[in-house]
C-alpha positions in Angstrom: 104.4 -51.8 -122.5 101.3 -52.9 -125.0 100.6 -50.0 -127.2 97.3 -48.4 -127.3 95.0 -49.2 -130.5 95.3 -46.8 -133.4 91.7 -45.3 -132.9 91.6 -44.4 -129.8 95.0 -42.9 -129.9 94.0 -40.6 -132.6 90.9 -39.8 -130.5 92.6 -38.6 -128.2 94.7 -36.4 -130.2 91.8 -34.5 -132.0 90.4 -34.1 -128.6 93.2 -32.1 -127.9 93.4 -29.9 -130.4 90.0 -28.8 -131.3 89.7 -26.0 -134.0 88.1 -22.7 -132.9 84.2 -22.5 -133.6 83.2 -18.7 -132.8 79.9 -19.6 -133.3 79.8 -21.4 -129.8 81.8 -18.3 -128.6 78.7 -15.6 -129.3 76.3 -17.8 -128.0 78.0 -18.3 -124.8 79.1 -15.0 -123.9 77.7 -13.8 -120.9 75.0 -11.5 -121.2 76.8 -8.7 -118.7 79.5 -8.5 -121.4 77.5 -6.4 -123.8 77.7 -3.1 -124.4 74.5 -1.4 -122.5 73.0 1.9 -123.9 74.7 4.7 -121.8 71.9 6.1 -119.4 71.3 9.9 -119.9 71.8 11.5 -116.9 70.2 14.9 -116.5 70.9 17.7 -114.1 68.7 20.1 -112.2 69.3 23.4 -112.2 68.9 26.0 -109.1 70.3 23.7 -106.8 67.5 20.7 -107.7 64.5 23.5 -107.6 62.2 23.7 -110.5 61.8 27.0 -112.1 57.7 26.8 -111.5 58.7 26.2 -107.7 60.3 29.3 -107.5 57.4 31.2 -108.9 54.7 30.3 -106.7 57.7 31.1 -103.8 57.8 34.6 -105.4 53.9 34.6 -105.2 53.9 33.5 -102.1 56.3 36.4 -100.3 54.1 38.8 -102.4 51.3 38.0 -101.0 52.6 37.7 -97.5 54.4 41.1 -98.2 50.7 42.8 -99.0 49.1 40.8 -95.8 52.0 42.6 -93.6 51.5 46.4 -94.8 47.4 45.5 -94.3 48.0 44.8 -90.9 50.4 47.8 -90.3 48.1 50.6 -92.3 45.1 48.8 -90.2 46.6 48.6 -86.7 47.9 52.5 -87.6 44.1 53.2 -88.5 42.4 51.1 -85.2 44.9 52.9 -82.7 45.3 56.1 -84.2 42.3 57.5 -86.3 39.6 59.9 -85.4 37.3 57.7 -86.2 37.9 55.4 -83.5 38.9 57.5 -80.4 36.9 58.2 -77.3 36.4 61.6 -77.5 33.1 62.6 -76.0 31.4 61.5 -72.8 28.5 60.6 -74.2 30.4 58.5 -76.3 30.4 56.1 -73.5 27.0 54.1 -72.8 25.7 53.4 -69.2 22.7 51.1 -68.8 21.2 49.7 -65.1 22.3 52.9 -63.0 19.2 54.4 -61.0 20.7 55.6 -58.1 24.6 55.7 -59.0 25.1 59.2 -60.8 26.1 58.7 -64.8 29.4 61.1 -63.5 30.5 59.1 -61.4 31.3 56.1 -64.4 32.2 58.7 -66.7 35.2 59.9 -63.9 36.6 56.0 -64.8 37.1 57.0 -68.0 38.6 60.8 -68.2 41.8 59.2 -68.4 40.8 57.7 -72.3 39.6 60.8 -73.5 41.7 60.6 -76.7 42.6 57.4 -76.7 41.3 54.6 -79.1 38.5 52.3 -77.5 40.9 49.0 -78.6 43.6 50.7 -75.9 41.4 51.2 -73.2 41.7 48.4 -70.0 38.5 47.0 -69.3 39.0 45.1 -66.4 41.0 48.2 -65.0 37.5 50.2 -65.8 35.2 47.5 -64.4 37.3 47.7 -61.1 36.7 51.0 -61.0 33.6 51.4 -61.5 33.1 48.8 -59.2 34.2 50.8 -56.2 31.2 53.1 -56.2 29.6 51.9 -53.1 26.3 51.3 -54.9 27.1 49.6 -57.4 27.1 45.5 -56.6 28.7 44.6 -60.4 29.9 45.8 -63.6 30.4 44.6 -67.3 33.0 47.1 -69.8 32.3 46.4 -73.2 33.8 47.9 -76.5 31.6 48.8 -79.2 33.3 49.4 -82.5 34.3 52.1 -83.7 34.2 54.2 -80.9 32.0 53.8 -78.4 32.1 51.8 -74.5 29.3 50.4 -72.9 28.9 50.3 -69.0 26.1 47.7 -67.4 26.0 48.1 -63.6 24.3 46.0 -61.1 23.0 48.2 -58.2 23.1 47.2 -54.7 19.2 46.5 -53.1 19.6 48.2 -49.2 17.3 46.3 -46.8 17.3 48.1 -43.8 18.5 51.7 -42.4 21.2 51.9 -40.4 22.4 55.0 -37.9 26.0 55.7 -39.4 26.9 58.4 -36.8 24.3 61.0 -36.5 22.9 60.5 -39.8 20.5 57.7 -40.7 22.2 55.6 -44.1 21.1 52.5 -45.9 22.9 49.1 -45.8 22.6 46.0 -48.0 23.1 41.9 -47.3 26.6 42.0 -47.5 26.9 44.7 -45.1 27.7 47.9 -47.2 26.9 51.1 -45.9 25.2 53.7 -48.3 24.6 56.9 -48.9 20.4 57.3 -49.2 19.4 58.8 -52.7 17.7 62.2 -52.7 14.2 61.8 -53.7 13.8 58.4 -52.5 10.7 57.3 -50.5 12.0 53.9 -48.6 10.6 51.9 -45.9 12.9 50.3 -43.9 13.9 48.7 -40.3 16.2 50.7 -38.1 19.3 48.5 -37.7 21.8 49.6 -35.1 25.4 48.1 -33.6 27.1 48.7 -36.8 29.6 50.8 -38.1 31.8 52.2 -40.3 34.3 50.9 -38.3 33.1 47.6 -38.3 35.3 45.3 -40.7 32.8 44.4 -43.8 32.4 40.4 -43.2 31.4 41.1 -39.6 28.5 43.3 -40.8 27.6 40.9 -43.5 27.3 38.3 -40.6 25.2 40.4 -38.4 22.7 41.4 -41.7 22.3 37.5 -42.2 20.8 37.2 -38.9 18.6 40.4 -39.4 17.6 38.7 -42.9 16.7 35.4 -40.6 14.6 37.2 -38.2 12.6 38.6 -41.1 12.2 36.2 -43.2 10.4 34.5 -40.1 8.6 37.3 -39.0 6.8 37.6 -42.7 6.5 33.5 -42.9 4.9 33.8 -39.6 2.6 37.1 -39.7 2.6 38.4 -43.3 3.1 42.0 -42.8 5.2 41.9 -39.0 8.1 44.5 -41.6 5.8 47.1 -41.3 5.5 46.8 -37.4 9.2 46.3 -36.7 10.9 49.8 -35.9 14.2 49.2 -34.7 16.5 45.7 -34.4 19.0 46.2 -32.1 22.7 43.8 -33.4 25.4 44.9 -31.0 25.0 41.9 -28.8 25.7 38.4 -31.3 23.7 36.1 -28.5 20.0 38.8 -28.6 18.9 40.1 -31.0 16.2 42.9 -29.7 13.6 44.2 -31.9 11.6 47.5 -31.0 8.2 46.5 -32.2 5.0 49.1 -32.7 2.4 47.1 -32.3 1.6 43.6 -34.0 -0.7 43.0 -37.3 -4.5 42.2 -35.7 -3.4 43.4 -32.2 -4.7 46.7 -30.8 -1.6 47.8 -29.5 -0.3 51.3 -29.7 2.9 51.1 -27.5 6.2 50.3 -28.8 7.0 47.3 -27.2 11.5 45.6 -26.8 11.2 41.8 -27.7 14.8 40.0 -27.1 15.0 36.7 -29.3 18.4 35.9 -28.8 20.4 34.1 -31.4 18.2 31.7 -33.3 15.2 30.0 -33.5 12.9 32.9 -35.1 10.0 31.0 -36.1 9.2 29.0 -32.9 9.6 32.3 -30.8 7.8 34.9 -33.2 5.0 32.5 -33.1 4.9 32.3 -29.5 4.9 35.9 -29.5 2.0 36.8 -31.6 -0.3 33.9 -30.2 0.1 35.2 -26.8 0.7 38.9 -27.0 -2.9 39.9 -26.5 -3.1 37.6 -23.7 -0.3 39.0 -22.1 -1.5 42.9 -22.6 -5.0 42.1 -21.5 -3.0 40.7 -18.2 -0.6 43.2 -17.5 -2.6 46.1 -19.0 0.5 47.4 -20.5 3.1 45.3 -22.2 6.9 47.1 -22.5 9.2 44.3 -22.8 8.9 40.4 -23.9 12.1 37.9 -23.3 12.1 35.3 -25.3 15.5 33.7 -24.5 14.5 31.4 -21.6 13.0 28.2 -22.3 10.7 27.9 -19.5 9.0 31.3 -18.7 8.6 34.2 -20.3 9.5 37.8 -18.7 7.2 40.6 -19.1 7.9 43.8 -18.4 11.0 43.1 -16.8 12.8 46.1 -17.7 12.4 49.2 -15.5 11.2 51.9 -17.5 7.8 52.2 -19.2 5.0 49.9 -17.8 6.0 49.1 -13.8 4.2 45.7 -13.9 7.1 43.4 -13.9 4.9 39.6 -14.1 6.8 36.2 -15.4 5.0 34.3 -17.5 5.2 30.6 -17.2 5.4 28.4 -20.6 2.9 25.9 -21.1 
C-alpha cells in the first residue's frame, strides 16, 4: 500500500479537529433563539366592559326610566282628568244638520258623558249617527282636550211619496222620510212604493223617475212644475198625471203612460202634438205612448168619452 504524502496527511488531520471559534457561533445563531421582550398582557375588568361604557348604560336606563313615568302620569292625565272628559252636551259640535234635530246626535253620545274624548269609538258614533234616516253621511272627529265634532251630510228628497195615509218625502236611493215642520217643498207625487218595499228595489224605481225627469226638463224646461203624480207600481209604464203642459192652454189633468224607456223621443212627441190632439178631440184624458205605431187617446173610460186613435206619422 503506497503511503499518502506527509502534507496532505496532516491536512487532513487538522481538518478534523478544528478548534472552537465562538465568534462564528454568535453570528450564526438563529435569530428565533433570542430572548424576546415578554409582551405585557393586560386584563379588562367587568367582564371586558369599560368603566365609561357602563355610565352612559346607567344614563341610558335613567333616561328611559323618566320617559316611562311621562307616559304613565300622561296616559293617567289624557284618560282620567277633568280637563279632558266629555261632560256637557254642548261640548259636542254638530255642523251641516238643517233638518236632522241637534238631539238626535247628541243621543249617540249619552253613553260618553264622563268619559274622556281619547276613549270614545268614532266609527261606533259615525254608525250611529248614520242611522237617522236623514242623514246621507257622517264624519266623528276629536278635538283636544275635550270637545267632538259631528259633520253630517243630509239626504236631498226629490219627490213625495204616499207612505200609508200620510204623504212623506223620498230621496235617489229610495229612503223614505219624515217631511220637516216648517218646510215649503215642491215636489212630484210618486206612488207604488212602500215601506215594505226592500230599499234597492225603491232605489231602482227612483232611477227611472229621475230618467223621466231629467227628459221632461231637457225637453220642456219647466214640464216639474206640470207633473202631479208618477205612477211606479208597474216596472214596464210608467204613468204620469200631468196638469197641463208649459205654453198649452190646458186646464185638465191629463194620464200619459210612457212605459219603460225612451223618455225623450216620447215627451217630445207629446208636447209637439198635444194641442193638436185637444183641438181634435175637444178634451184630452189619457195619451199612450207605449205603441210604436199609433197613439191612443182617450182610451180609458172615465173623464172625456171620445175614445179616437191617433196614427203616427
Amino acid at each position: 500500500m503506497k503511503a499518502m504524502p506527509r502534507n496532505a496527511a496532516r491536512n487532513a488531520a487538522a481538518a478534523e479537529v478544528e478548534p472552537y471559534r465562538p465568534e462564528l457561533v454568535d453570528s450564526d445563531e438563529p435569530r428565533y433563539l433570542r430572548r424576546q421582550k415578554p409582551v405585557e398582557i393586560r386584563r379588562k375588568k367587568f367582564g371586558g366592559k369599560t368603566l365609561s361604557f357602563y355610565k352612559n348604560l346607567f344614563l341610558w336606563a335613567l333616561v328611559a326610566g323618566a320617559l316611562l313615568v311621562a307616559a304613565y302620569f300622561g296616559a293617567d292625565f289624557l284618560l282620567h282628568s277633568p280637563k279632558v272628559l266629555l261632560l256637557k252636551p254642548d261640548q259636542v259640535e254638530v255642523n251641516g244638520n238643517h233638518v236632522v234635530p241637534r238631539e238626535a246626535v247628541l243621543a249617540s253620545f249619552k253613553q260618553d258623558r264622563g268619559r274622556s274624548v281619547l276613549r270614545i269609538p268614532l266609527e261606533a258614533r259615525r254608525n250611529e249617527v248614520e242611522q237617522i234616516a236623514w242623514v246621507q253621511s257622517a264624519s266623528v272627529q276629536r278635538v283636544l282636550p275635550n270637545h267632538v265634532r259631528v259633520e253630517i251630510t243630509e239626504r236631498t228628497p226629490i219627490a213625495f211619496v204616499r207612505n200609508g195615509s200620510e204623504l212623506a218625502l223620498i230621496d235617489a236611493a229610495g229612503v223614505i222620510l219624515d217631511r220637516p215642520r216648517d218646510e215649503d217643498l215642491n215636489f212630484p207625487i210618486v206612488t207604488g212604493l212602500n215601506d215594505n218595499m226592500p230599499r234597492p228595489d225603491r232605489e231602482k224605481l227612483m232611477q227611472n223617475f229621475q230618467e223621466f225627469i231629467r227628459a221632461a226638463e231637457l225637453i220642456r224646461p219647466g214640464s216639474t212644475d206640470h207633473i202631479s203624480e208618477v205612477d211606479l207600481s208597474d216596472a214596464h209604464d210608467l204613468r204620469v198625471v200631468m196638469a197641463g203642459f208649459p205654453g198649452v192652454n190646458a186646464t185638465q189633468a191629463v194620464t200619459v203612460h210612457f212605459g219603460s224607456g225612451e223618455f225623450n223621443g216620447k215627451y217630445r212627441l207629446l208636447v209637439e202634438n198635444f194641442a193638436r190632439w185637444q183641438a181634435k178631440t175637444g178634451c184630452v184624458q189619457s195619451i199612450d205612448l207605449r205603441y210604436t205605431r199609433q197613439i191612443p187617446v182617450n182610451a180609458d173610460p172615465n173623464g172625456c168619452t171620445d175614445t179616437s186613435l191617433e196614427k203616427k206619422r
